[in-house]
NUTOR-503958 format. One line per field, with one value per residue (C-alpha): residue in one letter; z negated, y, x; residue number from 0. Coordinates in steps of 0.1 Angstrom, whole numbers. Example, Ala and Ser with C-alpha at 12.3 -4.5 7.8 and 13.67 -1.06 7.14 Angstrom:
BEGIN
r: A_S
up: -78_-71
north: -45_-11
east: 123_137
k: 0_1
This chain:
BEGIN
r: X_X_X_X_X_X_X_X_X_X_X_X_X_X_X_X_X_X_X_X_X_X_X_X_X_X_X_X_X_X_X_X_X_X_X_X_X_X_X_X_X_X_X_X_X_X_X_X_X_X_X_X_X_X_X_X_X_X_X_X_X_X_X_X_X_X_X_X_X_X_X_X_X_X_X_X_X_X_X_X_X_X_X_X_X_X_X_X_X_X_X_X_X_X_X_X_X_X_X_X_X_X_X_X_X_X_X_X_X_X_X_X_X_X_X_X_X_X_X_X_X_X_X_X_X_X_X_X_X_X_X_X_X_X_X_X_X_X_X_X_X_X_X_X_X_X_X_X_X_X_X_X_X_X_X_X_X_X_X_X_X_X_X_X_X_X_X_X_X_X_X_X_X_X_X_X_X_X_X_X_X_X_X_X_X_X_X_X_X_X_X_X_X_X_X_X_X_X_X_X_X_X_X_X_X_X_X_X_X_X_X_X_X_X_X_X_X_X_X_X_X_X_X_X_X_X_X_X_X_X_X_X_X_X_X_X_X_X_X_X_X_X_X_X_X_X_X_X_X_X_X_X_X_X_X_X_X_X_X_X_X_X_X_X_X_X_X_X_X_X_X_X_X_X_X_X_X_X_X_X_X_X_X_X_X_X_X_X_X_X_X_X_X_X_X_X_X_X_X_X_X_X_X_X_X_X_X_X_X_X_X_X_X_X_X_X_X_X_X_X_X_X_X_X_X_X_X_X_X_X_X_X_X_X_X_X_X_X_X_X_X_X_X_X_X_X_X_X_X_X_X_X_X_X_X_X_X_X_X_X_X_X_X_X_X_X_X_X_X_X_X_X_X_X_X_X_X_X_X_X_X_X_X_X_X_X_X_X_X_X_X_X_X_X_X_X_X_X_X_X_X_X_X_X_X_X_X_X_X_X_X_X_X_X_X_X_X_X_X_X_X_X_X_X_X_X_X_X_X_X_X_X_X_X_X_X_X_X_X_X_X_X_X_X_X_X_X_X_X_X_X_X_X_X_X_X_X_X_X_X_X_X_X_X_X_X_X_X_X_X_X_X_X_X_X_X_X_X_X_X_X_X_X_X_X_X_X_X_X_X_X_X_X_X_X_X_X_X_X_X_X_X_X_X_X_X_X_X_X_X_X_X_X_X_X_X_X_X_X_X_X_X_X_X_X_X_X_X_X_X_X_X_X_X_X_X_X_X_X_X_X_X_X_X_X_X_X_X_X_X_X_X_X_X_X_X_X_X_X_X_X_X_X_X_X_X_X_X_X_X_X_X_X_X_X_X_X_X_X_X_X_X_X_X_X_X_X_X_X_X_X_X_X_X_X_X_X_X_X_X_X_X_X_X_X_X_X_X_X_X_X_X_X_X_X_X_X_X_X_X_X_X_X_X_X_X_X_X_X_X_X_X_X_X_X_X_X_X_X_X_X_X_X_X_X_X_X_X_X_X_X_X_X_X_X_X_X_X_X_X_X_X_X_X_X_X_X_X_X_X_X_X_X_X_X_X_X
up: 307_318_334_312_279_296_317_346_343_348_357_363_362_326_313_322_305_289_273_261_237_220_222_259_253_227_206_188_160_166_143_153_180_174_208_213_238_254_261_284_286_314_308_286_276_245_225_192_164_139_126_154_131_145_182_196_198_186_212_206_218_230_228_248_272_252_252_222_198_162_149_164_140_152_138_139_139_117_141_151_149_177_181_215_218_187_167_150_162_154_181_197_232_255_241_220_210_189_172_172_151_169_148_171_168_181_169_195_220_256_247_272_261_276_262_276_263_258_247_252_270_266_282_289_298_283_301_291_300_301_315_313_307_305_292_296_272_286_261_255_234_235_226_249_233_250_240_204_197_208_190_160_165_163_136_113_120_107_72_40_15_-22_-41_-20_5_-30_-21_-50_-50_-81_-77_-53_-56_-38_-49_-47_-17_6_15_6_-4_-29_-34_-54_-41_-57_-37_-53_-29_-20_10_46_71_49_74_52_74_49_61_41_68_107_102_80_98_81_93_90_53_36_15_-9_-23_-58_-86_-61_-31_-47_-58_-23_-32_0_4_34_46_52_87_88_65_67_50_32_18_15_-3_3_21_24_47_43_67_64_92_103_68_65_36_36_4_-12_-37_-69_-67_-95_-115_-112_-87_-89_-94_-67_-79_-63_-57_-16_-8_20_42_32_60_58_53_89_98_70_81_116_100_80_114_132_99_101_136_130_99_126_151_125_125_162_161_167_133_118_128_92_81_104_92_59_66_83_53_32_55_56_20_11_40_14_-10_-18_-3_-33_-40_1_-3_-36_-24_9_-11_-36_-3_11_-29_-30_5_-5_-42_-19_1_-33_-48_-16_-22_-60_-53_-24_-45_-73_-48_-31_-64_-75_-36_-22_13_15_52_63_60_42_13_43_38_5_2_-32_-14_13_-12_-28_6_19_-14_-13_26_23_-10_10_44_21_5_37_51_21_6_-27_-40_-75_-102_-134_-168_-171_-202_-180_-154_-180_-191_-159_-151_-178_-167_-137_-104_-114_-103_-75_-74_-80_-54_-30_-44_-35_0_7_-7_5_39_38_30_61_79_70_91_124_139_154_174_161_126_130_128_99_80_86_81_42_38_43_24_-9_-33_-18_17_5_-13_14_43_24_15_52_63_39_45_85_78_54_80_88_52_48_78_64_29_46_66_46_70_98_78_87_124_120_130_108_88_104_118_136_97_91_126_115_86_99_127_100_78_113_114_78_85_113_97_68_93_111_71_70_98_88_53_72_84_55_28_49_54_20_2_30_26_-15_-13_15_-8_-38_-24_-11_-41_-53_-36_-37_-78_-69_-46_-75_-85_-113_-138_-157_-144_-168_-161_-122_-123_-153_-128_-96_-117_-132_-98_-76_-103_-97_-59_-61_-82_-58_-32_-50_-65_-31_-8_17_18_19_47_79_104_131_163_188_221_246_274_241_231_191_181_174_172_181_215_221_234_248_270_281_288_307_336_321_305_270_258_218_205_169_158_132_123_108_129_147_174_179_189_213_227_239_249_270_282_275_285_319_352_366_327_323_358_346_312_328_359_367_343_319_283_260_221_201_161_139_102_94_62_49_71_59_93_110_83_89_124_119_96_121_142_114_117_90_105_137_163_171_211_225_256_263_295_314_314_280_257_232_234_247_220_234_218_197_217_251_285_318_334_300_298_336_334_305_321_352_338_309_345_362_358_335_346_316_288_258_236
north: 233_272_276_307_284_260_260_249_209_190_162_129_86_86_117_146_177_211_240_244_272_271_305_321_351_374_390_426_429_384_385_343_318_282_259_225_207_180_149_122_96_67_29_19_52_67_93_104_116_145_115_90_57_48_59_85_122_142_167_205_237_269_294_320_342_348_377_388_359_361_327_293_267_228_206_168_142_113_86_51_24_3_-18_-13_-35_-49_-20_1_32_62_78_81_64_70_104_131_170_183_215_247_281_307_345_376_405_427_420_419_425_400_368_352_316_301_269_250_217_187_152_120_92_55_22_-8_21_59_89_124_151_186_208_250_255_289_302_339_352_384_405_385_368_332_297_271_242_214_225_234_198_181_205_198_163_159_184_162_135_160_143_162_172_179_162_168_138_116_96_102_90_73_56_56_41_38_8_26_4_15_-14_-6_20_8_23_33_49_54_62_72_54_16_16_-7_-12_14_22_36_61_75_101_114_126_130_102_77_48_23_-6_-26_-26_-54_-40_-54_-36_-43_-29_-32_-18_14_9_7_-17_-12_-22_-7_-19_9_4_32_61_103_110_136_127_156_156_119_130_96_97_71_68_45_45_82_97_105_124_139_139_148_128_123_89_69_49_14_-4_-7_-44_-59_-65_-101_-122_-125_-165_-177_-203_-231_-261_-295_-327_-332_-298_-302_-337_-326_-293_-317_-340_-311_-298_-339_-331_-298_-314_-341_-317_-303_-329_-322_-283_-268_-255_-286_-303_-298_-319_-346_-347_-350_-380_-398_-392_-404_-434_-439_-442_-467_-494_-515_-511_-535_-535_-519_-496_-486_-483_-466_-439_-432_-427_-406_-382_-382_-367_-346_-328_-336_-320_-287_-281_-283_-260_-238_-239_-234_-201_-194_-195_-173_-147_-144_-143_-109_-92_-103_-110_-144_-166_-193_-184_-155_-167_-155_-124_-131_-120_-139_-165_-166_-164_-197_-211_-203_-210_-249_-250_-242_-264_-294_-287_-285_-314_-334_-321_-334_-305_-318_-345_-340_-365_-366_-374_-410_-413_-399_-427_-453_-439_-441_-473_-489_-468_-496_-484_-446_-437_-417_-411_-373_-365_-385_-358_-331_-351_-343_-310_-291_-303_-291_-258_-255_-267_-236_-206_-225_-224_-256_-260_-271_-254_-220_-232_-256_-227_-200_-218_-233_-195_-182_-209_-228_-243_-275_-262_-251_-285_-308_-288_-280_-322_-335_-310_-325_-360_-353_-338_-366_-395_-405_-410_-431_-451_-462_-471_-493_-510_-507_-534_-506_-496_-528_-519_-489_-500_-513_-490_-479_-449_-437_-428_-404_-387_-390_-368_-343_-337_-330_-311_-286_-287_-273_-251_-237_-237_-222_-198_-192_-179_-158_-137_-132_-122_-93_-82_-90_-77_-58_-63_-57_-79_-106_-101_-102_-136_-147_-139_-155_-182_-194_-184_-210_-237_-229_-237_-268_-278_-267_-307_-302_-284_-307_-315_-298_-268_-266_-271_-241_-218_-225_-221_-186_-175_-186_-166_-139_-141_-145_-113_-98_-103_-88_-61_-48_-60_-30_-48_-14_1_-1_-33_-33_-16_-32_-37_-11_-35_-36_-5_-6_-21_2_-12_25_30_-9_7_39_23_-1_28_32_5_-9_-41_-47_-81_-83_-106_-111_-123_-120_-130_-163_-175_-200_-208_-172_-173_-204_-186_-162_-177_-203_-182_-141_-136_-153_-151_-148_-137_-115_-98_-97_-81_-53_-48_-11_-10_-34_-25_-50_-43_-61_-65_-72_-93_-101_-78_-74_-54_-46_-25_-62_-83_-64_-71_-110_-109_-94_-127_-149_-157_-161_-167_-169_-169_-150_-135_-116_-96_-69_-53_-42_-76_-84_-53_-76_-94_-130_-155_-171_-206_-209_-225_-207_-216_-198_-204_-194_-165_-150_-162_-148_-115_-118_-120_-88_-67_-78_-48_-56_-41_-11_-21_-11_-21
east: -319_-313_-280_-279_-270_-241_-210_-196_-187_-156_-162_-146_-156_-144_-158_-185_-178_-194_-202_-236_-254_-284_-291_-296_-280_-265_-296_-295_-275_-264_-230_-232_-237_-245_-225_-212_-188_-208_-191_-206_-184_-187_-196_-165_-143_-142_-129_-112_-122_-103_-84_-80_-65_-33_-30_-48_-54_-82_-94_-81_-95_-76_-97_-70_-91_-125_-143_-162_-153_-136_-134_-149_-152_-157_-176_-165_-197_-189_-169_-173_-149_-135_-106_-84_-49_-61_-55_-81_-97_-117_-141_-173_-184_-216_-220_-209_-217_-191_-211_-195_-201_-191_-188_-185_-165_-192_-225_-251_-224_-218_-199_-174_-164_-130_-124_-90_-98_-71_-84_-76_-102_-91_-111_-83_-62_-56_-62_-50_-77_-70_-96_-111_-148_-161_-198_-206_-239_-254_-272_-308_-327_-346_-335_-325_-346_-328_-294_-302_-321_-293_-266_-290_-290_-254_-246_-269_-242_-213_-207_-218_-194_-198_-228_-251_-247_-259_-222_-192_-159_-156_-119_-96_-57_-26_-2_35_44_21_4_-32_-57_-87_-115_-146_-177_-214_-249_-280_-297_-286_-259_-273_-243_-215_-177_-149_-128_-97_-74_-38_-17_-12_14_-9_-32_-51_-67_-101_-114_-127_-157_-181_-213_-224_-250_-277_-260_-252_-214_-193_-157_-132_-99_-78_-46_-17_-4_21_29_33_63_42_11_-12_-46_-68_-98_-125_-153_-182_-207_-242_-266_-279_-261_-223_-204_-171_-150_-116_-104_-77_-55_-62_-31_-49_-70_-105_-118_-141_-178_-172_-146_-145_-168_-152_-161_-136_-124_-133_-119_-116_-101_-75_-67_-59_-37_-21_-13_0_22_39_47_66_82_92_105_128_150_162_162_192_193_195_228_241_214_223_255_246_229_251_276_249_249_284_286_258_266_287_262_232_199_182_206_205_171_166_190_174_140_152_166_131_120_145_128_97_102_117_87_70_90_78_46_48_68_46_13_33_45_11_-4_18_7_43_47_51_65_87_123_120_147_172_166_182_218_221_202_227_261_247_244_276_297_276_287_322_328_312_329_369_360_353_382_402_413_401_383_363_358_340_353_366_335_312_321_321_286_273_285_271_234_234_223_214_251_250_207_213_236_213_183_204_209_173_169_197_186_149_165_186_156_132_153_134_96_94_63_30_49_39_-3_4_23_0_-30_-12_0_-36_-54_-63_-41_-54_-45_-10_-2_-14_9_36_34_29_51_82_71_79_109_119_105_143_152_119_129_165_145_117_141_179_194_194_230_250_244_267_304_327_349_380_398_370_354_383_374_337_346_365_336_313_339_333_298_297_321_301_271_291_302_268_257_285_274_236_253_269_235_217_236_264_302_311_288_298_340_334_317_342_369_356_344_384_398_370_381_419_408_392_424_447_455_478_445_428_389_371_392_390_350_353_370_350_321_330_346_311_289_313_305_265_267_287_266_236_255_274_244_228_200_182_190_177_179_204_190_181_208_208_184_160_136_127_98_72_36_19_40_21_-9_3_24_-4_-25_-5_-6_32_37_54_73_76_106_103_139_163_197_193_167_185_155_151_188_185_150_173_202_186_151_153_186_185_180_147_133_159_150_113_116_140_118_100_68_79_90_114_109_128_115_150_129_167_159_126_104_68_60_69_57_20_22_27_-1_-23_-17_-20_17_44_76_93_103_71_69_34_34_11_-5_-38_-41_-35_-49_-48_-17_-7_9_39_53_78_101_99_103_111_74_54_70_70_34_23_42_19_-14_-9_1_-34_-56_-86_-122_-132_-145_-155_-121
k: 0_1_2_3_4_5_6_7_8_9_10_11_12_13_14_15_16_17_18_19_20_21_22_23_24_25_26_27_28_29_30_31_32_33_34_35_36_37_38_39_40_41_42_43_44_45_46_47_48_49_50_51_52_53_54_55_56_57_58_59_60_61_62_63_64_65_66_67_68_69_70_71_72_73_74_75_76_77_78_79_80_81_82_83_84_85_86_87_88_89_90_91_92_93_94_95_96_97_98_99_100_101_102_103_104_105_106_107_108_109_110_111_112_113_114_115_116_117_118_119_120_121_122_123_124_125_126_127_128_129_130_131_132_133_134_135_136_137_138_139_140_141_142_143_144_145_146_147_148_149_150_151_152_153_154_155_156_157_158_159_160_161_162_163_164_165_166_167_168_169_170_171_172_173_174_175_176_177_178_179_180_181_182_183_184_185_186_187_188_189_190_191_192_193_194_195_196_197_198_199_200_201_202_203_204_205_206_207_208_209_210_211_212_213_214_215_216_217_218_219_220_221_222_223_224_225_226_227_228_229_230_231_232_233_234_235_236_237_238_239_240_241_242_243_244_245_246_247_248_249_250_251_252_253_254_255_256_257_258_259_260_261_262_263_264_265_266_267_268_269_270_271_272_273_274_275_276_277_278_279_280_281_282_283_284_285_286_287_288_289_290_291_292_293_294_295_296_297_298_299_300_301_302_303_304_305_306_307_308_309_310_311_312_313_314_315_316_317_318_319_320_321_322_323_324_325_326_327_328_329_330_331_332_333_334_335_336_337_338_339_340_341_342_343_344_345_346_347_348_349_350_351_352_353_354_355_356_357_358_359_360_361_362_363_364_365_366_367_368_369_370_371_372_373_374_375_376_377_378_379_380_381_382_383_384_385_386_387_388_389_390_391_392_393_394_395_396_397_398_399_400_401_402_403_404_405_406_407_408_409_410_411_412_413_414_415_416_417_418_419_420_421_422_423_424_425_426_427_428_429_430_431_432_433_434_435_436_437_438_439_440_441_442_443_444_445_446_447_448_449_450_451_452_453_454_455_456_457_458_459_460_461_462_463_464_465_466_467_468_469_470_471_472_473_474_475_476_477_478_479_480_481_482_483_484_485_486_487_488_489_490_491_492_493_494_495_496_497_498_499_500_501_502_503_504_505_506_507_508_509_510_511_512_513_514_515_516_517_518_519_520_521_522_523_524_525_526_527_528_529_530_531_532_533_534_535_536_537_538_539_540_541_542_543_544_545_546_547_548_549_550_551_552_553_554_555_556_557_558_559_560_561_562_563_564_565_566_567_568_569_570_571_572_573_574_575_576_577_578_579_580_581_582_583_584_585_586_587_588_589_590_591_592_593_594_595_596_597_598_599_600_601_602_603_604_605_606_607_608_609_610_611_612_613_614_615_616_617_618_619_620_621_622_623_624_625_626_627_628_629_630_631_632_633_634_635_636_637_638_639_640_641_642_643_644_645_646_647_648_649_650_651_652_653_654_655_656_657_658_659_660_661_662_663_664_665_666_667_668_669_670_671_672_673_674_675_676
């Protein structure tokens, strides 16, 4: 190659840079010059593209000191995509000649090119790049053959626009949440191996697409999740690329979705591997039981227990079972509401009826009726008929309350993770109906495995002490636990719905039960006016809730979590710690309490190099919901930390533990040998 038709280098292990021209000089009467910057990256860097995805920065050129030069124009070759830190990418790798068309401002006249270039070069870690290469074209004539074959050779790759490229846009749509973009594109000749790389705004990533081809391979079906959004949209620009062809095309958004040519075949698990998700489900069902979210529950049952001792053997045992259906009918429920949600494109999880302020009132108004009563503020009776009526029914007295027993337990249950939960839930969430209904099953009968107990073996009741004074002190301990539990939903109200929302239903919920303490109204009337007064709150709650507004930032030892700054800060050489928490998720509290926020953890996450980002899901959070998804995760507590180590993130356990964590925190700081992301 003549050192007439290229500049100087810079030069560097990650990248080898510069200027090259296919002309050797500046011929008579030339009013244009055809260039390119030549990139040679080293084994495992890469580089971006005009629209990098969700991190990254295209290369610019400043072309301040030029001689001779009245507009350059760059041409971008149609990308690559790679994943790094497990997000997606847009860029090239090995090599890379981005084509430029240079017009003079003197024809035939000496050219002096001065390009300060800035890009960006990422392997496990990112490396800004800022460097000056200049190119000075004397008057001549004559062609450079190797530099104009490979500037040719890589403008071939810059994608056609217009119909000439034989690829239309046919459809392309934008649900109003911003979750997706679907599209519709058409070849004249059948597509091979088709990318789809969208673009609509500086501030606007998507991530892998899921397409299908269909009439013959000409029709192109993609569908692109949104994984953050430009305030401003401008015009939707889709590129589609297929082997050595590319075309580059602006497009209308349509007001419906395109339908797929196929529904998606996917490979579905066997017996065996549902059997063992269905184990694993009865174990976190199990584990419930002793999480520290559940001590309501436990006081429920032992009231339950208290009040069948004197009661026959059937009835003990009848009762008991008809608490294990009322959890097992809840986690049905679950999964019927589950299927229906993901069935209208709703983000579905475990726990997510807490972000719920209406949700939430219901809860608290059932807590603090339960927790008055037990403290013997008021006890409620039905009509003398009704009682007569019921008597005469036999043993179905009392079977509903015991149904309630069950299923307003499994509902306090579902704000925690326990382990081996998280991989029974997100493999039901992601599955068949058949998935969803066997998990959601084994996952109630776990949680129910105490009630089943009592019912196989009823005589376990006599062994509980006689009655005495020790049953009033009994009562009053649980009365507290419902209050605090009561309590405990008061304050994720505040965040969830705000203080106002939280003070109405605090209000009407006492003037509730000062009604139902109010002895001297008749029955019917009391249950009338706590009735009216608890609608009154739940609408409240709805009504006054802030639901809409931002979550709570984080504390001051705690960065917000933002899943770009992830790899940035990576690239970086620095380690980051993700908490997924939220208000009413009480393991995510105890994680903390007991693990995050002490000693020698708590040294670690505040250490030099090491970033803390907290993710508040107490309200509804798509940005956070998308990044659970990306793990295959639908609740929490959720925990992954990052590093050189770690591009792509380590998973912590549910329930963490001093050593997990300053291990995991070790190995994402070990510096990883380059690769290719």
């Amino acid at each position: 190659m003549s050192n007439a038709a290229e500049s100087g280098s810079f030069s560097n292990p990650a990248l080898e840079a510069r200027l090259i021209a296919a002309e050797n000089g500046v011929g008579p009467n030339a009013t244009s010059l055809s260039a390119g910057l030549h990139l040679e990256l080293g084994e495992g860097w890469k580089t971006y593209w005009r629209s990098p995805g969700e991190v990254g920065i295209p290369p610019l050129i400043d072309w301040a000191g030029s001689e001779n030069v009245e507009e350059v124009e760059l041409l971008w070759p149609a990308p690559e995509r790679f994943t790094a830190f497990g997000i997606e990418n847009f860029g090239y790798h090995d090599e890379v000649v981005f084509p430029l068309r240079i017009a003079l401002s003197d024809p035939g006249a000496p050219v002096r090119l001065n390009a300060n270039v800035t890009l960006l070069t990422c392997s496990t870690v990112c490396v800004p790049q800022e460097f000056t290469l200049t190119l000075s074209l004397p008057r001549a004539s004559g062609i450079d053959a190797d530099a104009a074959a490979l500037i040719s050779a890589y403008a071939e790759k810059v994608p056609e626009e217009g119909a000439e490229s034989g690829i239309s846009i046919q459809s392309a749509y934008l649900d109003p949440d911003m979750t997706a973009l679907t599209l519709v594109a058409h070849s004249e000749r059948p597509f091979a191996g088709p990318d789809v790389f969208p673009e609509l705004g500086a501030g606007t990533a998507f991530g892998k697409p899921d397409i299908r081809l269909g009439d013959g391979g000409r029709l192109l079906w993609a569908r692109l999740p949104v994984l953050s959004a430009a305030a401003d949209l401008p015009d939707l620009r889709i590129t589609v690329t297929d082997g050595d062809r590319a075309a580059s095309l602006f497009t209308e958004l349509a007001d419906a979705a395109p339908q797929p040519p196929f529904a998606l075949d996917r490979v579905l698990p066997g017996l065996a591997e549902l059997a063992w998700i269905a184990a694993i489900a009865f174990l976190g069902g199990l584990v419930l039981n002793v999480m520290p979210c559940v001590l309501p529950v436990l006081s429920i049952k032992l009231s339950s227990a208290m009040k069948s001792r004197d009661q026959g053997v059937g009835r003990i045992r009848k009762g008991f079972a008809v608490s294990a259906l009322g959890v097992l009918a809840f986690m049905w429920s679950l999964a019927a509401l589950t299927l229906a949600a993901r069935g209208l494109g709703m983000t579905v999880g475990w726990g997510l009826q807490f972000q719920n302020p209406v949700f939430l009132a219901v809860m608290f108004i059932v807590l603090a009726v339960f927790s008055a009563n037990l403290f013997g503020a008021f006890e409620i009776e039905l009509p003398s008929s009704l009682q007569t009526r019921l008597a005469r029914a036999g043993g179905g007295k009392g079977y509903s309350g015991d149904f309630a027993t069950g299923a307003f337990a499994a509902i306090l249950a579902t704000p925690c993770s326990a382990p081996f939960l998280g991989t029974a839930v997100a493999f039901a969430l992601a599955g068949r109906l058949l998935d969803i209904a066997v998990i959601f099953t084994a996952l109630g009968i776990g949680l129910a495995l105490p009630y089943l107990i009592v019912a196989a073996f009823p005589a376990a009741i006599s062994r509980l002490p006689k009655p005495g004074r020790w049953m009033l002190w009994l009562k009053i301990l649980l009365g507290l636990a419902l209050a605090g539990t009561a309590g405990w939903l008061f304050w994720v109200l505040i965040g969830v719905g705000g203080m106002t929302s939280a003070l109405a239903v605090l209000t009407a919920s006492a003037v509730l039960v000062v009604i139902l303490s109010f002895s001297r109204l008749a029955a019917g009337a009391r249950l009338s006016g706590a009735a009216a007064t608890g609608a009154l709150a739940i609408f409240l709650a709805g009504f006054l809730s802030a639901a809409g507004t931002p979550n709570a930032k984080p504390a001051t030892d705690w960065a917000a979590f933002d899943r770009r700054e992830i790899p940035k800060l990576v690239s970086r050489g620095e380690v980051v710690f993700v908490d997924v928490t939220a208000d009413w998720c009480l393991t995510c509290k105890a994680n903390k309490a007991l693990v995050l926020d002490r000693a020698p953890v708590r040294t670690a996450l505040r250490a030099p190099g090491v970033t803390a980002m907290q993710a508040d899901w107490t309200r509804p959070d798509e940005a956070i919901s998308r990044y659970l998804e990306t793990f295959d995760r639908y609740g929490i507590p959720f925990n992954a930390v990052y590093g050189p180590g770690a591009p792509e993130g380590i998973v912590l356990p549910e329930l963490l533990s001093s050593e997990a964590v300053l291990s995991a925190l070790e190995k994402a700081a070990e510096r990883a040998v380059a690769s290719g992301g």
